[in-house]
C-alpha positions in Angstrom: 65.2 98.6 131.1 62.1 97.8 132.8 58.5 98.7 131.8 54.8 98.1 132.3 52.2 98.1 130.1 48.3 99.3 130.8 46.6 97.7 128.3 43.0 99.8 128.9 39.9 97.9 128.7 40.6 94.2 128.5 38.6 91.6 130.8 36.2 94.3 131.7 32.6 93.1 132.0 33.5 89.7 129.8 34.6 91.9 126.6 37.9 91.6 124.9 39.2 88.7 126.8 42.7 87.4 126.3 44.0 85.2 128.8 47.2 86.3 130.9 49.2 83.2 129.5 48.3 84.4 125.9 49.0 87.9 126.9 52.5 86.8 127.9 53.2 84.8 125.2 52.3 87.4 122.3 54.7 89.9 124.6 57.9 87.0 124.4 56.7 87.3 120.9 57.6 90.9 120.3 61.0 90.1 121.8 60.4 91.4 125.1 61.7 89.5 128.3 61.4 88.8 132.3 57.1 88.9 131.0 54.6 88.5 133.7 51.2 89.6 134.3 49.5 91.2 137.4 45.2 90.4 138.0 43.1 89.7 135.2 43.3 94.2 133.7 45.6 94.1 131.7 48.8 94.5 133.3 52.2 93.5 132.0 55.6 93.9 133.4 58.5 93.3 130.8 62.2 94.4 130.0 63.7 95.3 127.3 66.7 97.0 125.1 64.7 99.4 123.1 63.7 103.1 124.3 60.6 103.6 122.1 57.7 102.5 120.2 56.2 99.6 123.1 52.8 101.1 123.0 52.6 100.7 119.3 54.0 97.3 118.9 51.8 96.1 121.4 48.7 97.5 120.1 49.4 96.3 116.6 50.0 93.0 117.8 46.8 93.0 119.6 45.2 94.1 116.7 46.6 91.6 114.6 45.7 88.5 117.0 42.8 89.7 117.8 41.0 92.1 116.1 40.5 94.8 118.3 42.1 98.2 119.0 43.4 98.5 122.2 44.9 101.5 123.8 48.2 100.7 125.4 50.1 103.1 127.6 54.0 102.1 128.8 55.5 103.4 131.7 59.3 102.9 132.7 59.2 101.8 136.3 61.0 104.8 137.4 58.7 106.8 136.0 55.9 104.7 137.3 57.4 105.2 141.2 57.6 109.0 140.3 53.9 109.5 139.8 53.0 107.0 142.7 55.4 109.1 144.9 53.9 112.5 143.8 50.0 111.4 144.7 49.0 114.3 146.0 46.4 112.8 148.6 47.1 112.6 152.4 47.4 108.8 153.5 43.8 108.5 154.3 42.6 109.2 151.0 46.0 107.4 149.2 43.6 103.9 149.6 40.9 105.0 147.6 42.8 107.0 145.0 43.3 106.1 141.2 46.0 107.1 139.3 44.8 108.0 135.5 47.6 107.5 133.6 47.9 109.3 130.2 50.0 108.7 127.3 50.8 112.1 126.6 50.9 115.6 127.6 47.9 117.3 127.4 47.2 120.7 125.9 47.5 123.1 128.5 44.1 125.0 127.3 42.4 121.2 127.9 43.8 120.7 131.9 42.3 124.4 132.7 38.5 123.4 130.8 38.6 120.4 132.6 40.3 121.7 136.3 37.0 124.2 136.1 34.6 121.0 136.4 33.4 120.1 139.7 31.4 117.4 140.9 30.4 116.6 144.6 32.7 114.2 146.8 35.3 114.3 143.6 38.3 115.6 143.7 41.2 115.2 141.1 44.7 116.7 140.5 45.7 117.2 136.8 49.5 116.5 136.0 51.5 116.1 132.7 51.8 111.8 133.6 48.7 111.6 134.9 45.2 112.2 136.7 45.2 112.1 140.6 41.8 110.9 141.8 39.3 110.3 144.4 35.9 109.6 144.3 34.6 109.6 147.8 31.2 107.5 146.4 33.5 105.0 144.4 34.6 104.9 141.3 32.0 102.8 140.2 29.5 106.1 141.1 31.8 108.3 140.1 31.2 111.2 137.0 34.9 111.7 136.4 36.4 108.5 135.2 39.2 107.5 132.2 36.7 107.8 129.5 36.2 111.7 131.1 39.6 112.8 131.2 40.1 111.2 128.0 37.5 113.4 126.1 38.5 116.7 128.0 41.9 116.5 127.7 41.9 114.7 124.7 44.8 112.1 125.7 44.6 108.3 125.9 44.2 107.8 129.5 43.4 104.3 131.5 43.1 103.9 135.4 44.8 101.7 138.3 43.9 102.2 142.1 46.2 103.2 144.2 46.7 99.0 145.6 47.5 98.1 142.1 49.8 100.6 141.2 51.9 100.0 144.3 52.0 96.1 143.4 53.4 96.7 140.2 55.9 98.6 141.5 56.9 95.7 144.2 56.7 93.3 141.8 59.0 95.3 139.4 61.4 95.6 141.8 
């Protein structure tokens, strides 16, 4: 089966850099195959056999080389397609979406507490796979970002726009 893997906050602003070859090779590592990395974010496209437990292997690897925790959220491909297809945005806001993905299902009680918070020219859509958003300003400017959905709804959450989502999904395919 096919999978990708977001690691969140690798290569960002110089910090916790790994280079893409050294990425794939500690992936070939684990055992996983058909390895290959899209931009500089973290990433990774892979197969494999097993159903379960890529998020943890990777981070514990990560760990291991490197020293550092890092969350890591897997997506199947199909699933992947399934949240791109369900973006709620019309096509002229699709370009300047990002998808939040999450690792798990938040707490119902969380998604209404955090659906009641409104900020100017932001609009997001809360799901059980992940966080439809725009930010009209940019998400550079932008109040609600992963580190915000990640302490309201209390999930591990890391974002991809809408370009880089798509990609993956070509280059899965």
């Amino acid at each position: 089966m096919k999978y990708i893997a977001f690691l969140r906050g690798i290569n960002v602003g110089g910090h916790r850099k790994i280079l893409m070859a050294d990425l794939r090779m500690l992936f070939e590592s684990l055992g996983y195959s058909q390895v290959s990395t899209y931009i500089q974010s973290g990433n990774v496209l892979f197969a494999s056999e097993r159903e379960s437990g890529h998020a943890e292997n990777i981070s514990k690897a990560i760990q291991e080389k490197y020293g550092w925790e890092v969350p890591v959220i897997v997506k199947t491909t199909e699933a992947l397609r399934t949240i791109l297809e369900a973006c709620p945005f019309s096509e002229a806001h699709k370009g300047m979406s990002y998808f939040i993905l999450l690792d798990s299902k938040p707490q119902q009680v969380d998604i209404g507490k955090t659906q009641a918070i409104s900020y100017p020219k932001e609009t997001f859509v809360i799901t059980d796979t992940c966080v439809y958003y725009v930010a009209e300003n940019g998400y550079r400017n932008a109040k609600c970002d992963s580190n915000f959905f990640e302490r309201k709804l209390k999930v591990i959450a890391t974002a991809r726009n809408h370009r880089t989502v798509a990609k993956l999904l070509t280059l899965a395919s």
